[in-house]
C-alpha positions as CSV (number, residue, x, y, z in Angstrom):
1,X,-6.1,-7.5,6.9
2,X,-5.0,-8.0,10.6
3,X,-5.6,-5.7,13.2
4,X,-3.4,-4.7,16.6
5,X,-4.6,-2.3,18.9
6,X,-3.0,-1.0,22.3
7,X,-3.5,1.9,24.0
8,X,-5.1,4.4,21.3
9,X,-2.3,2.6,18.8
10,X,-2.7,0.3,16.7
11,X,-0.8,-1.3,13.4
12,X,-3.1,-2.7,10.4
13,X,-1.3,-5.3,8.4
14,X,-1.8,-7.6,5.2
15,X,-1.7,-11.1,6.2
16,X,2.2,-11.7,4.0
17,X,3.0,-8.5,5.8
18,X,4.3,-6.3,3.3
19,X,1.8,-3.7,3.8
20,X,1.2,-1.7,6.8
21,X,-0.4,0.6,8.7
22,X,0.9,2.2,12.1
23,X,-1.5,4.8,13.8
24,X,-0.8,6.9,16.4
25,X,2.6,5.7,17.1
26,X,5.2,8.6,16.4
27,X,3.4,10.1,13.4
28,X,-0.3,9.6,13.0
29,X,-0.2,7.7,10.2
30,X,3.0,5.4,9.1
31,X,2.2,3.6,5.7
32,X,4.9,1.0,5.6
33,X,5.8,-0.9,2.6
34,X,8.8,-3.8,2.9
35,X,9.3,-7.6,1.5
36,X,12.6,-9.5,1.7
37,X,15.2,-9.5,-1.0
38,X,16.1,-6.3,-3.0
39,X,12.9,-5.3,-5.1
40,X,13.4,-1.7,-4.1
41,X,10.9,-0.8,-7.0
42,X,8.2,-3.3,-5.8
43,X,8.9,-2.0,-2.4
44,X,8.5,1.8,-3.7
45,X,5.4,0.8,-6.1
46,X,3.5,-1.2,-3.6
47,X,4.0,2.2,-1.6
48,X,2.9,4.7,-4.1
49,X,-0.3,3.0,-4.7
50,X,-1.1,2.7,-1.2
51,X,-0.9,6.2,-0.7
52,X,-2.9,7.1,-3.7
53,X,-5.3,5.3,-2.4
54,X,-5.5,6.5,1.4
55,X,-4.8,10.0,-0.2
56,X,-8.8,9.7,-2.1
57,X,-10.2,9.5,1.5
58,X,-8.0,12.3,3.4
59,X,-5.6,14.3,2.5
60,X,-2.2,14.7,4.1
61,X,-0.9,18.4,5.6
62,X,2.0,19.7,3.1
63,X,3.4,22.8,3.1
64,X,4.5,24.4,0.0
65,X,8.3,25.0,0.8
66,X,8.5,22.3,3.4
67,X,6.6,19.3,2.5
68,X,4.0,16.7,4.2
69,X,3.7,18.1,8.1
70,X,4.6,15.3,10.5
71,X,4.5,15.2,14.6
72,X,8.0,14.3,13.9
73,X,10.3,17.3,12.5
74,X,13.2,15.0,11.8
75,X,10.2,13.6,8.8
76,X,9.5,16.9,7.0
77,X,10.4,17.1,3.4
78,X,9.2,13.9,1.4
79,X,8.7,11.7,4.8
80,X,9.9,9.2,3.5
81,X,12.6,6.8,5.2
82,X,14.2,4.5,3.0
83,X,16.0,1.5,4.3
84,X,17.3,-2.0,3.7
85,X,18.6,-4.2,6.4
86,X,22.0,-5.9,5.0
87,X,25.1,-7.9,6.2
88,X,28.2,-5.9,6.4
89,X,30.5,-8.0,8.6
90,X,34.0,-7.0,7.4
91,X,33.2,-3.2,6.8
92,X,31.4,-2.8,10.4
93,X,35.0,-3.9,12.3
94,X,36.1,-0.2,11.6
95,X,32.9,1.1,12.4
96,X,33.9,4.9,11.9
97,X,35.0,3.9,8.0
98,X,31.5,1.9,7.7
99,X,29.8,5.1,9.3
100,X,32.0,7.3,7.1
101,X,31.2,6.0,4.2
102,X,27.6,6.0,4.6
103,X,27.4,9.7,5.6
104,X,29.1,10.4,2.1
105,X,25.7,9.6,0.6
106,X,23.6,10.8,3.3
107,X,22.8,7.4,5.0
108,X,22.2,6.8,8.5
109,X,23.3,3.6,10.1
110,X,21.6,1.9,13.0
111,X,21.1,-1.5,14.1
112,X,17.7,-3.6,13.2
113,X,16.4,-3.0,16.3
114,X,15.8,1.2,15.8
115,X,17.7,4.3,16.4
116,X,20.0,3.8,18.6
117,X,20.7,0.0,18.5
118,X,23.4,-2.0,17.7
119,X,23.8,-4.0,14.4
120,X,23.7,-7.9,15.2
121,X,26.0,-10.7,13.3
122,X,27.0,-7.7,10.8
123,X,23.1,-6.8,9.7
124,X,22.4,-3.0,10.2
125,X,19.6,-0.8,8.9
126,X,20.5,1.8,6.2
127,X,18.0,4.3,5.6
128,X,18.1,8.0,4.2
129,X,18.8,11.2,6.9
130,X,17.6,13.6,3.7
131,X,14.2,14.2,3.2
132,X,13.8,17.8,2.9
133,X,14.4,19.3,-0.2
134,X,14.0,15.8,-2.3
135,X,11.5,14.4,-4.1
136,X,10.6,10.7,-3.5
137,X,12.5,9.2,-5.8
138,X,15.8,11.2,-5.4
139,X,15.2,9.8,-1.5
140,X,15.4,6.6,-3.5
141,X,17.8,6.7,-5.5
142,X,20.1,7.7,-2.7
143,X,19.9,5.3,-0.2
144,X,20.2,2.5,-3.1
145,X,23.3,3.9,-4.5
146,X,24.9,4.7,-1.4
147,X,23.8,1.2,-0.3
148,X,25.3,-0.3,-3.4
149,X,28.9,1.8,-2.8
150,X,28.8,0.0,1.2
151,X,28.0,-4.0,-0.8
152,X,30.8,-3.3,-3.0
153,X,33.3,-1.9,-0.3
154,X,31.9,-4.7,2.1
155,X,32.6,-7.4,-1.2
156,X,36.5,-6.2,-1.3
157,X,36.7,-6.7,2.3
158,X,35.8,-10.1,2.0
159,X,38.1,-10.4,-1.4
160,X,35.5,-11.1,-3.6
């Protein structure tokens, strides 16, 4: 485990990086879970264990109509934001279809860089806007198939 602090912040890492920990940062505690490629249910596992875990040594604020309490409103519900960062060079050109699309199944779009960013060479970040009212999986389930309905519009773009 590596270890950043700055500040009263810091992040707490595994050394391939798929695990982490960000305190103090927005939230007071980000558990993070990621890996290249599209394992979504590694992804989603290696994240439901960690919590298990951390949840035997505290326990989280959550409300019984409104979910886990966050410093950030935008997060109350499940918490969870679920996001991929994929190419889609053709489909962003119209950038109000690409956006259009996404909002059908409740997706956000921003570039790799955060909320308000631009997407670079075609690669944005799609993640969830729902996370009240959902359970973790429906969250899940969401953002992959609405990410798999952008792949296939950005596939007949291209003419594949």
């Amino acid at each position: 485990m590596k270890i950043i602090i700055e500040s009263g912040r810091g992040i707490f890492f595994n050394d391939v990086k798929t695990f982490l920990v960000w305190c103090n940062e927005e939230d007071h505690m980000r558990l993070i879970s990621m890996e290249k490629g599209g394992n979504l249910s590694s992804v989603y596992s290696r994240l439901v264990k960690a919590v298990t875990e951390v949840e035997k040594k505290i326990r989280f604020s959550r409300h019984r109509r409104f979910g886990f309490l966050t410093f950030c409103p935008t997060n109350l519900g499940t918490t969870i934001r679920a996001s991929v960062h994929a190419r889609f060079p053709k489909l962003s050109e119209d950038y109000a279809r690409f956006t259009e699309i996404a909002n059908m199944y409740n997706l956000q779009v921003r570039g790799t860089r955060g909320e308000h960013t631009e997407g670079e060479e075609g690669i944005y970040d799609i993640s969830n806007k729902r996370r009240l009212g959902l359970t973790e999986r429906e969250v899940v389930f969401e953002m992959r198939n609405g990410v798999l309905e952008l792949i296939k519009q950005e596939k007949q773009l291209q003419g594949d």
